[in-house]
Every structure is written in C-alpha cells, then in structure tokens.
C-alpha positions in Angstrom: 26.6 11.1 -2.2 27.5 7.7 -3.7 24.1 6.6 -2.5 22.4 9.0 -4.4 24.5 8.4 -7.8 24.0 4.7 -7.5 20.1 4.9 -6.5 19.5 0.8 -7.1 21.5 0.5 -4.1 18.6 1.0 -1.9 17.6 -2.4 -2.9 20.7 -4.5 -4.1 22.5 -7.1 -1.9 24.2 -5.6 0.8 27.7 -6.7 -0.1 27.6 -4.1 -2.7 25.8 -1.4 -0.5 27.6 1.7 1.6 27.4 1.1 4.9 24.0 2.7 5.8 22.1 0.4 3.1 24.8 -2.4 4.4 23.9 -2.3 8.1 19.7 -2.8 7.7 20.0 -5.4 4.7 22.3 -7.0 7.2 20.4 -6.7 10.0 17.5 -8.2 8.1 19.4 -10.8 6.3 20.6 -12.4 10.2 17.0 -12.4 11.2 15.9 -14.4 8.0 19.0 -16.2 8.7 18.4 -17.0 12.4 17.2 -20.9 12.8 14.7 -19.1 15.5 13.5 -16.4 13.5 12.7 -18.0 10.1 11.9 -21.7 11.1 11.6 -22.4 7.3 14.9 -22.3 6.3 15.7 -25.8 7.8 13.2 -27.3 4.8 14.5 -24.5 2.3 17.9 -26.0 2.7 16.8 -29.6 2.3 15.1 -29.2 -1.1 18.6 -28.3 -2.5 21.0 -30.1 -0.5 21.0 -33.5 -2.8 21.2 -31.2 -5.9 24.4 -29.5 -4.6 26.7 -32.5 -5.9 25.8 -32.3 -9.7 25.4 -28.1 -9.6 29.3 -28.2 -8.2 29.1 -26.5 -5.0 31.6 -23.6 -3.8 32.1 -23.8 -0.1 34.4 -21.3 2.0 35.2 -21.9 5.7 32.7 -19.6 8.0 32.6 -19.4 12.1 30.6 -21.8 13.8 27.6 -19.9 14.6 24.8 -21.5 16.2 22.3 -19.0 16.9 22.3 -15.1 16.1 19.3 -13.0 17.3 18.9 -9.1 16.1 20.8 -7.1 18.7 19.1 -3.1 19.2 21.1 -0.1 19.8 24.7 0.5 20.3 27.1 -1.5 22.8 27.4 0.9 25.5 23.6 1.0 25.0 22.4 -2.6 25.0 24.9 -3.3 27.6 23.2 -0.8 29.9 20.2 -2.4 29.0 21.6 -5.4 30.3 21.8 -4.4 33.0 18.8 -2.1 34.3 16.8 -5.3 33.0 18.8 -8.2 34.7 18.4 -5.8 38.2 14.8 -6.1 37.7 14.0 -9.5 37.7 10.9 -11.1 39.2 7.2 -10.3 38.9 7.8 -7.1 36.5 5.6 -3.9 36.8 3.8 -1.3 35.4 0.4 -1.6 34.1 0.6 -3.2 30.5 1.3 -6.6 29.8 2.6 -8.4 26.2 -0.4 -8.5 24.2 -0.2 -10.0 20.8 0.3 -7.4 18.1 2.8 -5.7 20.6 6.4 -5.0 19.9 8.7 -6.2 22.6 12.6 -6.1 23.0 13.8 -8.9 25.8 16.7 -9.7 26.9 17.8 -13.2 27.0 20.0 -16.1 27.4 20.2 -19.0 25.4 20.8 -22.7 27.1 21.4 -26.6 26.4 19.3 -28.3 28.7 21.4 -31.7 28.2 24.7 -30.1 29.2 23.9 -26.2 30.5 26.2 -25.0 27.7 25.0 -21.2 27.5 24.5 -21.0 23.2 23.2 -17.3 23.0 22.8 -14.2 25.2 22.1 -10.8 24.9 24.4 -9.8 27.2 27.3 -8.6 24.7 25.0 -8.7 21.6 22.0 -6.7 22.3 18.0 -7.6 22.8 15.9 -9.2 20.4 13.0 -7.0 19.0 10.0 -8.3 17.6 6.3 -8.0 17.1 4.0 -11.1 19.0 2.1 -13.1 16.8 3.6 -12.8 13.3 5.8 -15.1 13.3 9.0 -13.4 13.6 10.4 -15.6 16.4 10.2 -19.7 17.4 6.5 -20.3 18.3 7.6 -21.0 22.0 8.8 -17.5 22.4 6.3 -16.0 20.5 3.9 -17.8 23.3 6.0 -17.3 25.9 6.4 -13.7 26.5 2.5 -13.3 26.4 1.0 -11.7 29.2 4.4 -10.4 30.6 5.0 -6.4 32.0 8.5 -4.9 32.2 11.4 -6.0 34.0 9.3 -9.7 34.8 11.5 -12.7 33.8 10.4 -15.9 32.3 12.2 -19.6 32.4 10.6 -20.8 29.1 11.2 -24.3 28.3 11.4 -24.3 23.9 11.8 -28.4 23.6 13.8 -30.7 21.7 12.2 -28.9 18.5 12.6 -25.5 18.3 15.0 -25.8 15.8 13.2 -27.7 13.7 13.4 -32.1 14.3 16.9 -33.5 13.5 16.1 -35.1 10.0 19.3 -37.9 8.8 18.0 -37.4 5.4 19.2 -33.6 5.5 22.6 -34.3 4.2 24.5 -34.7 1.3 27.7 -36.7 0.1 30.2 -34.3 -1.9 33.8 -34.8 -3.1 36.0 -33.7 -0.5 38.4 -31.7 -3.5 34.7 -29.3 -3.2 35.6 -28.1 0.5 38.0 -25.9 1.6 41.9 -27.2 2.0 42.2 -28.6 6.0 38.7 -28.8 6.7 37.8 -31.3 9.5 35.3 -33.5 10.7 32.8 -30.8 12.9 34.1 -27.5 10.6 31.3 -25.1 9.9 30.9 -24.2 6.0 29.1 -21.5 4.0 28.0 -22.6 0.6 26.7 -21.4 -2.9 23.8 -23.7 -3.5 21.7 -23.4 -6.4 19.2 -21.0 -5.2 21.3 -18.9 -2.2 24.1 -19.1 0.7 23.5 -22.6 3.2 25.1 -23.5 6.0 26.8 -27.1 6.7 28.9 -28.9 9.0 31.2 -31.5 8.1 29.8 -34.2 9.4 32.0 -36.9 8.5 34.9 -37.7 6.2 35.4 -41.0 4.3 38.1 -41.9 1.3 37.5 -39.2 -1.3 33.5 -38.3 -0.2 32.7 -36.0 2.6 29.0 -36.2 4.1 27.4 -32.8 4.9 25.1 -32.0 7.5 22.1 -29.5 6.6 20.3 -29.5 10.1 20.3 -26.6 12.3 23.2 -27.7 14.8 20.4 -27.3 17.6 18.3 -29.5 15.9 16.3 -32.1 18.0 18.0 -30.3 21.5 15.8 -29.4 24.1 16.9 -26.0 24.9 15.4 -23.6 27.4 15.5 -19.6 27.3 15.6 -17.3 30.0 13.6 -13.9 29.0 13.4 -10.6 30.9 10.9 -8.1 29.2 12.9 -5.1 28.9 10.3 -2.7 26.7 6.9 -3.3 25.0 4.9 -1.0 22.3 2.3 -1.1 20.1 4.0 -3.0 17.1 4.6 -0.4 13.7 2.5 -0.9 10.7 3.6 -4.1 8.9 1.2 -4.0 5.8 2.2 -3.2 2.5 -0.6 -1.5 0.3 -0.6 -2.6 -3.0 -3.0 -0.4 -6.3 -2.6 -2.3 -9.6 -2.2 0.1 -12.2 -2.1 -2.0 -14.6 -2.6 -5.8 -14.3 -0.8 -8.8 -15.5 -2.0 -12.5 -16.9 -2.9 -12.9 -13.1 -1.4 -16.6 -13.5 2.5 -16.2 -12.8 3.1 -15.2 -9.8 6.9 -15.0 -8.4 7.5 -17.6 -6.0 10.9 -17.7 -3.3 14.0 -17.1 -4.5 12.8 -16.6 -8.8 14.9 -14.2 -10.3 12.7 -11.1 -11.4 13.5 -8.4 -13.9 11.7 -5.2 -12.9 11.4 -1.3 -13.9 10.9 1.0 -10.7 10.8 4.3 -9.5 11.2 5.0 -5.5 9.4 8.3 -3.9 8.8 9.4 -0.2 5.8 9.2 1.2 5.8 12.3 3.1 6.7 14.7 -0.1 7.1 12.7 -3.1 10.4 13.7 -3.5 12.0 11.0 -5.9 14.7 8.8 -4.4 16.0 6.0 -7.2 14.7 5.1 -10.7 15.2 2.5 -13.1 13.6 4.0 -15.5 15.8 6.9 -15.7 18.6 5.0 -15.6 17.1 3.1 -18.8 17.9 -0.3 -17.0 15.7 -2.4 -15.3 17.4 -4.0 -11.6 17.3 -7.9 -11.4 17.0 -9.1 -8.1 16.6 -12.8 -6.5 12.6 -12.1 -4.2 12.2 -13.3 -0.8 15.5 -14.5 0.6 16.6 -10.4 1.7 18.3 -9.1 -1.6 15.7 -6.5 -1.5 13.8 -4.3 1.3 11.1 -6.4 3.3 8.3 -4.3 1.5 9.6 -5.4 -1.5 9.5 -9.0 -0.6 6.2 -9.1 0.4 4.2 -7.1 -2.1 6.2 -7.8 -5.3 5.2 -11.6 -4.7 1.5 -10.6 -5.0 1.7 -8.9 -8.1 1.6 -11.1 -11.4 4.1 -10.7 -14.7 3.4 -7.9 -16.6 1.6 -6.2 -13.7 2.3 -2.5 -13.0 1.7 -1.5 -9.7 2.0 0.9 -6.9 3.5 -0.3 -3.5 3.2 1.9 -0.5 5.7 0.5 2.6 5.5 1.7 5.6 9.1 2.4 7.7 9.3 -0.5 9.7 9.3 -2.3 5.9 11.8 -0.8 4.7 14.8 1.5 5.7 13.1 1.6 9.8 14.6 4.0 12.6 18.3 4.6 10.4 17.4 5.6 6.7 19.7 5.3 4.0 22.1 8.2 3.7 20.8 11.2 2.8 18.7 9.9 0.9 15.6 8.3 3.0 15.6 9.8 6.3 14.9 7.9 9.2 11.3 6.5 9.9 10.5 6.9 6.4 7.5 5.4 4.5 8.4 5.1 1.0 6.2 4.5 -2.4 6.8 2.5 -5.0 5.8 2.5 -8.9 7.0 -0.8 -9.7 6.4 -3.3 -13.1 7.1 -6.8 -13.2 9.0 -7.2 -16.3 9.9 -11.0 -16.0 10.1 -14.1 -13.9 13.2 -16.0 -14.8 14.3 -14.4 -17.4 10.9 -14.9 -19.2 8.5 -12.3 -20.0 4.5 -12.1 -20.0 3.9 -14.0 -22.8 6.2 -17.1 -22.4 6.4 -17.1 -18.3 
C-alpha cells in the first residue's frame, strides 16, 4: 500500500497523508485547535501576531468557525447517540459517577448567555470525548462533569472567560494588499505566521492598513454549556515511557514549535514487526514538535529527550494511531515503539545547538 512505501507518513502533516493517517492527525490537530481544548493557543498566537507585519503574512479566506469540539463515531451513529442521551435527561443512573481520571463522552450544546445564540452542539457533529483532569477541555468542564452517572444532564455556567480574557493588545495592523481580494470588516482569515497556521478576523479597515483581531471570537463572553453524560470509562494509558540509550548534552531541550531533524525506526509493540524507518530510507524526517505535525507520543516524549540523545519511546494506543490504525500498517488499538535520535534542533546539531 502507498502507506507502507511512504512509511514517514505515519508522522508527516496530514495534508500530505492518505486518508487513514489524514483522519486521526486531523482529528488531533481540531482538538489542539479548539479554543476549549487547548486554552493556550490564545497566548501562542499573541507572541507572533506583532511579528506578522515584517515576516509578510500569507492569509487565505477560511469559514467562520467559532468553536469545534471532537465528534466520535459515524453520523448515523452520534446522531443516535443524540438521541438515546437527550431522552434521558435528569438525575442519570447506574452506579458509577465521573471520577477524575475517567474517560467521558457527553453530549452538548454550546450557548451565548448575552443573546441565547446556540455556538456549538453535538447534535449534527458528534460527542466530545475526553479524559477528567488532564487538561484536555476548559477547566469549567473539566469540573463540571465531576460526580455525574449516565444519561444525568448538567447546566454548567463557563463565565465570561472560558475563552481566555478579551485582550485589545491581541491585534496587529497589516497592509490590506496582505489579505485576500473582497475581504470585509468581520471576515474570518487563516494565516501563515512565523511559527504555524492562526486564525484572525478583520476587525477593522482604514486607508491602506487593516487591523487584525487575534482573540478567540468568544473571548470575554459568558457562555454556558448544557452537558448530558452519555458514557464514562476508565481513561486509556496516557504515558509515554521513555529508555535513553544513549544520552545527549542534557542542556538543549526542544521547545514548541522548533524544527527537529531526527533518525527513527517505528515497531509494534505487540510483535516487533517493523512499520517505517528513517534509517533505511537513509534520510532523516524534519518535523515542526508540539503543534500536531507528528503523533501525540511523539510530541510529548521527543520534548524530553536532549540533542544528540538516542532513545527508545514506547506509546501506548490512545497516543498514537487510537481505535482506527493506519492502513494496513498499524492495526487498530496499537501500541507502538520507537527507536528514535535527536539529530538537531533548528537546523543545529549537538555541538553548536
């Protein structure tokens, strides 16, 4: 299969993956995405947004989008879902309750409490799916769904913050020849900033300058979420082990979004049966870390390793390829290991990182 002749696809952007790579880089990249999910990429954003103008932006026109949670399972699926859930509303049943370090999937809807405006539901999309207390959703959610059993719903009131606090210094004047032809005042735009795609509305237009607004369009809106707790599990393994082989200077350490040069070779856990190498393709895969290009596992255990460093990285499923796989290459529910080196950090090896 083309997956197997073009094995660094397992770990390259998902623009240039088939569509079973495509779908879970995706998948992951919304969630990092998703103002609730990552409540960090409000400041990421701001640390570059007065460099744009002097690094010559590229914008394209994109949908306005203002919120987009991880949907689970297949239409006709979640809208069933939808459905058995919204039928059980009230005090919920069974036994167990949301503990933290459970893995829930809730369906929900989404609302402005200044004008009722409904912002984001589950309804057509799906349920949102994550594990309490790590951090994967906004805090009030996180909190919120504690103590809950199936089919209860929950009114939970997030604030004016959980978006992140409007901040006026979070824009950026550009030359209005940068953004697409016809855009207009309130136009949603995707953008090539220094370090990674960002998100902007036109916020206002004035002789040959446009001003840019970085904020999350929800930003400083109280907004409340209605929840019904659809399923809850024990949450999978999230832990990446990491066995230094070999170690590096133990100084330089990758940080978000360097560009790393690295040698690999990808095995499954349950037989060692080899997947993708580097190495015997005599090239080693460059890769931005922690902004999606690459499987979560990678993301998280590559950033603890220093240059030079040889190491072995064992990810569990949920980490990396989850319930789908890849192909035929990594079946579903996988846990894969990892022989990985850290080559360089910016185009700089060991000795002049």
């Amino acid at each position: 299969s083309s997956a197997i002749k073009s094995p660094t696809l397992c770990l390259v952007s998902p623009r240039r993956q088939p569509p079973p790579f495509r779908a879970l880089a995706m998948m992951r990249r919304q969630r990092l995405l998703h103002a609730g999910i990552c409540v960090a990429l409000c400041c990421c954003m701001a640390r570059v947004a007065l460099r744009m103008v002097e690094l010559g932006p590229c914008f394209s026109t994109a949908a306005a989008r203002q919120v987009t949670l991880r949907p689970a399972g297949s239409r006709q699926q979640r809208q069933r879902g939808w459905r058995a859930a919204a039928a059980a509303e009230g005090e919920g049943g069974g036994e167990l309750a949301v503990e933290e370090g459970m893995q829930v999937r809730v369906h929900f809807v989404l609302t402005r409490d200044d004008t009722g405006q409904i912002v984001d539901e589950s309804k057509t999309k799906g349920p949102l799916v994550f594990a309490c207390g790590r951090g994967e959703v906004m805090p009030g959610l996180d909190r919120g769904v504690l103590g809950m059993k199936r089919g209860e719903s929950r009114s939970l009131e997030l604030g004016p913050n959980a978006f992140g606090e409007r901040d006026e210094e979070k824009t950026a004047e550009v030359p209005i020849e940068k953004l697409p032809e016809g855009a207009k005042v309130g136009a949603s735009l995707q953008m090539q900033g220094p370090r990674g795609p960002m998100a902007a509305v036109v916020q206002e237009l004035k002789g040959t300058v446009a001003v840019l607004d970085f904020n999350h369009p929800l930003a400083g809106v109280s907004v409340t979420m209605k929840v019904v707790l659809d399923d809850l599990r024990e949450a999978p393994k999230m832990e990446v082990e990491i066995e230094t082989t070999s170690p590096g200077d133990g100084v330089t350490f990758p940080q978000p979004r360097d560009t790393l040069t690295m040698h690999y070779v990808g095995r499954l856990a349950a037989d060692g049966k080899q997947f993708d190498s580097s190495r015997d393709r005599g090239e080693p895969f460059k890769f931005q870390i922690g902004i999606g290009q690459v499987i979560r596992g990678w993301d998280t255990g590559v950033m603890k390793m220093s240059i030079g460093e040889r190491a072995t990285l064992r990810i569990p499923a949920a980490m990396g390829y989850g319930e789908r796989g890849a192909g035929g290459a990594i079946p579903p529910n996988a846990d894969l290991v990892f022989d990985v080196e850290l080559l360089k950090i910016n185009g700089k090896p060991e000795s002049s990182a």
